[in-house]
N, C-alpha and C positions, 0 to 999 in steps of 0.2 A: 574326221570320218565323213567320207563322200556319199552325198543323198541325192534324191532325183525325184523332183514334183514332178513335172510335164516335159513334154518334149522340146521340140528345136524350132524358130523360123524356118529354116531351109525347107522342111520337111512340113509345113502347116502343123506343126505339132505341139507347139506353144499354148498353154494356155487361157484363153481370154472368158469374159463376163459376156462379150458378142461375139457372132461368127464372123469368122474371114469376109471378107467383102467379095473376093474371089473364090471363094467356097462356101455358101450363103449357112450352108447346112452342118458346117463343122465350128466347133471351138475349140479344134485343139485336143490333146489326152492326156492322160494321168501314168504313171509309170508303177512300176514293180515295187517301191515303195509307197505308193499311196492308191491303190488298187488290187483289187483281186478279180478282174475280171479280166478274161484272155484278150477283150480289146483296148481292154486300159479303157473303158469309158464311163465306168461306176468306181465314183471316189471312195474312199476309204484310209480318210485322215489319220483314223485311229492307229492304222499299220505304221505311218510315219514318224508318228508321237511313240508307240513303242518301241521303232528303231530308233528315234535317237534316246532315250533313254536309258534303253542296254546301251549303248555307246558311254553315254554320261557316267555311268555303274562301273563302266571298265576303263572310265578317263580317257574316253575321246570327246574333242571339241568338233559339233554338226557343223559342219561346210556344204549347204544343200543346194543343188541346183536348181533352179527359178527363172524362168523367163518371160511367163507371158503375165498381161495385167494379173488374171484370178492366180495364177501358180505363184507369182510375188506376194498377195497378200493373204493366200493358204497359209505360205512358209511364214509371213507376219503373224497373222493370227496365233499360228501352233508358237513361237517362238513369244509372244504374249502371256499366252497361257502357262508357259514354261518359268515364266519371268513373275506370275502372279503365283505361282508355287512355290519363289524362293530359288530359282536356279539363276545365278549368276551368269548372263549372256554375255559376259567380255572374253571375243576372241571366238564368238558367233558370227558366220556369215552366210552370208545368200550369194550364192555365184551366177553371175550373168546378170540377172536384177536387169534383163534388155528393155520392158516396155513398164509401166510405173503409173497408174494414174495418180492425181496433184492429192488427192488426200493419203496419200501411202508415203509419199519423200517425206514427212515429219517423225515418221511411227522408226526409221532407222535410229534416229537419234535417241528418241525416246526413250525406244527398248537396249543401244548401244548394241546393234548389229553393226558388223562390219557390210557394208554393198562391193563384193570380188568383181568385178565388170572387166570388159576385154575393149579396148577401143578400135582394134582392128574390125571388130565386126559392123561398125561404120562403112568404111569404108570397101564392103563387101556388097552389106547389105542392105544399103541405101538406095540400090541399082532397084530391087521389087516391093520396099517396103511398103510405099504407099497404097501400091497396087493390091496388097493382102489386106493392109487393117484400116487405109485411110489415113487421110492426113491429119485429123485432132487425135488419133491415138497415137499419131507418131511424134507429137510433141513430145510425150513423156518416154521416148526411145532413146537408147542410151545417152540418159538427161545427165551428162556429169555435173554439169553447172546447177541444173537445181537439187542435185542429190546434196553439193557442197554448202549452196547458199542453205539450205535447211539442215544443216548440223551434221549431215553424213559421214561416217568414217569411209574414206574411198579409196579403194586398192584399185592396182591396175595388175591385168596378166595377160599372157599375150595368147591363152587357149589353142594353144599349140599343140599336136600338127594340123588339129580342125576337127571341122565333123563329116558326116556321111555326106554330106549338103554342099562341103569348100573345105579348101586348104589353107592356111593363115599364113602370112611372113612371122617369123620370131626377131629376125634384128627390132631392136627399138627405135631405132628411126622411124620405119612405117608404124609403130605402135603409137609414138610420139607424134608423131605426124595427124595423125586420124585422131586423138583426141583432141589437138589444137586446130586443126586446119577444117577438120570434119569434111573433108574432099578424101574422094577414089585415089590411088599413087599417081594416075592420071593429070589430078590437079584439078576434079570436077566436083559438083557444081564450081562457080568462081567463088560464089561468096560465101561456100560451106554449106552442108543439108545442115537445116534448122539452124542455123550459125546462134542462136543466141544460149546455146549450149555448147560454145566453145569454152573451152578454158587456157589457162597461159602455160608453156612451158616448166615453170616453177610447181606449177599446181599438181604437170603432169609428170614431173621427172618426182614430184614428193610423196605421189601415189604409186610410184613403180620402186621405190625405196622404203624409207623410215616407215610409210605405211605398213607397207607388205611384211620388214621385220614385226613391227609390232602386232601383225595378224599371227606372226609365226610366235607371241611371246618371246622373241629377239628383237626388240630394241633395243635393251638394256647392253647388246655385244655387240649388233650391227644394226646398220642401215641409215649411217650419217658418218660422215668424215669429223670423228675426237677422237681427241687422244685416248689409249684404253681400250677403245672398239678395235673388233677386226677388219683388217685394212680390205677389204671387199670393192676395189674400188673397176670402172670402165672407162676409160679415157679415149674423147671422141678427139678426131684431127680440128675442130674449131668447137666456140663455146654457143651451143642452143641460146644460151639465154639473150644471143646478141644478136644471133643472123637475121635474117630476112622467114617465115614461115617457109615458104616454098624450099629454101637451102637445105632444110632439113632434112627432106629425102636423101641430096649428096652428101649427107655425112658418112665417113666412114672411123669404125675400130679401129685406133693403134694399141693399144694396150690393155689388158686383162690383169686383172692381180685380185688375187684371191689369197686371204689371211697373210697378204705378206710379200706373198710369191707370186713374179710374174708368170701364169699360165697360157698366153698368148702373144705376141708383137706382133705386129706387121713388119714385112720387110721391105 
């Protein structure tokens, strides 16, 4: 069940505990689920708490969107709360989870949320971030590396087609790319925005897999190559785990197979 704290980056409409750097007088808004006021500018938790609820009553698992520092630890809080009443959070997530202050990366593990993140929006949105929030709240901007080293369950998705704000690539190469390399397709910065929130290939091919089953409650049929599982497999012309970072963008698809069945080839 899809939920919606705050708005977007693109759109100053994230979030935050401070305002924009570039808009001294804004922090951001509150959405149709956590609001009753026509500008989304008076919270109203309560609304959200009782949306996912009725969800939970009728067996949906909350997948809520989140992005800015306050909207990420809204959706923690409420998701605390839910967890201190005996509700079972396995196969709860927080989508986007983009900006993250250092005391919130423990509270995923904690409560066993899943953190849904897009690594594409690195390499989109790296071009104004700092120029919106500053540079120490962009530490904790799509932090994969410390969502991992702090116990995080980490899915990758490629938020495809995008939003009002951009349009995203869905091949996984650039997905793949922007999480390890954390450069524009361009190849910029050199050495990575925040480079110490890169992670490896491995980390990032096992967040766009086995994770992502097991957000769907399918790991047990997919999202690892054994025997028994459905054969769901993508087969690139060379192996990521060997090239050079940069090569990765030249990858391309030869083969699709889905349960079995080749559904694509290159010719």
């Amino acid at each position: 069940m899809k939920g919606y704290i705050d708005g977007i980056m693109g759109t100053h409409g994230a979030l935050f505990f401070e305002p924009y750097d570039d808009q001294p007088d804004n922090y951001g808004h509150w959405r149709r689920h956590t609001s009753d006021d026509p500008d989304y500018k008076v919270r109203n938790m309560e609304k959200m708490y009782n949306f996912v609820k009725v969800g939970l009553e009728a067996g949906f698992v909350p997948n809520v969107h989140a992005i800015g520092t306050k909207g990420v630890a809204e959706m923690l809080d409420l998701y605390e709360r839910l967890n201190n009443e005996g509700v079972d959070l396995t196969g709860f997530r927080i989508i986007h989870a983009q900006v993250i202050r250092p005391q919130d990366f423990p509270r995923f593990k904690a409560l066993n949320v899943i953190a849904e993140v897009n690594p594409y929006h690195i390499s989109d949105d790296m071009r104004w971030m700092e120029e919106r929030i500053g540079y120490e709240r962009c530490k904790g901007a799509y932090a994969f590396k410390s969502l991992l080293d702090n116990g995080a369950i980490l899915s990758f998705g490629s938020d495809w087609p995008g939003t009002s704000a951009a349009l995203y690539h869905m091949h996984p190469k650039y997905l793949i790319y922007a999480a390890v390399a954390r450069k524009t397709v361009k190849g910029t910065p050199e050495e990575g925005w925040f480079p110490e929130q890169r992670i490896s290939v491995e980390e990032a091919i096992k967040a766009y897999t086995i994770i992502n089953a097991y957000a769907c409650f399918e790991d047990e049929i997919r999202g690892s190559l054994v025997a028994g599982k459905l054969a769901d497999v993508t087969v690139f012309d060379r192996n990521m785990l060997e090239i050079p970072e940069d090569e990765i963008l030249q990858t391309e698809v030869v083969m699709t197979i889905i349960d079995g069945k080749i559904v694509f080839e290159k010719k």
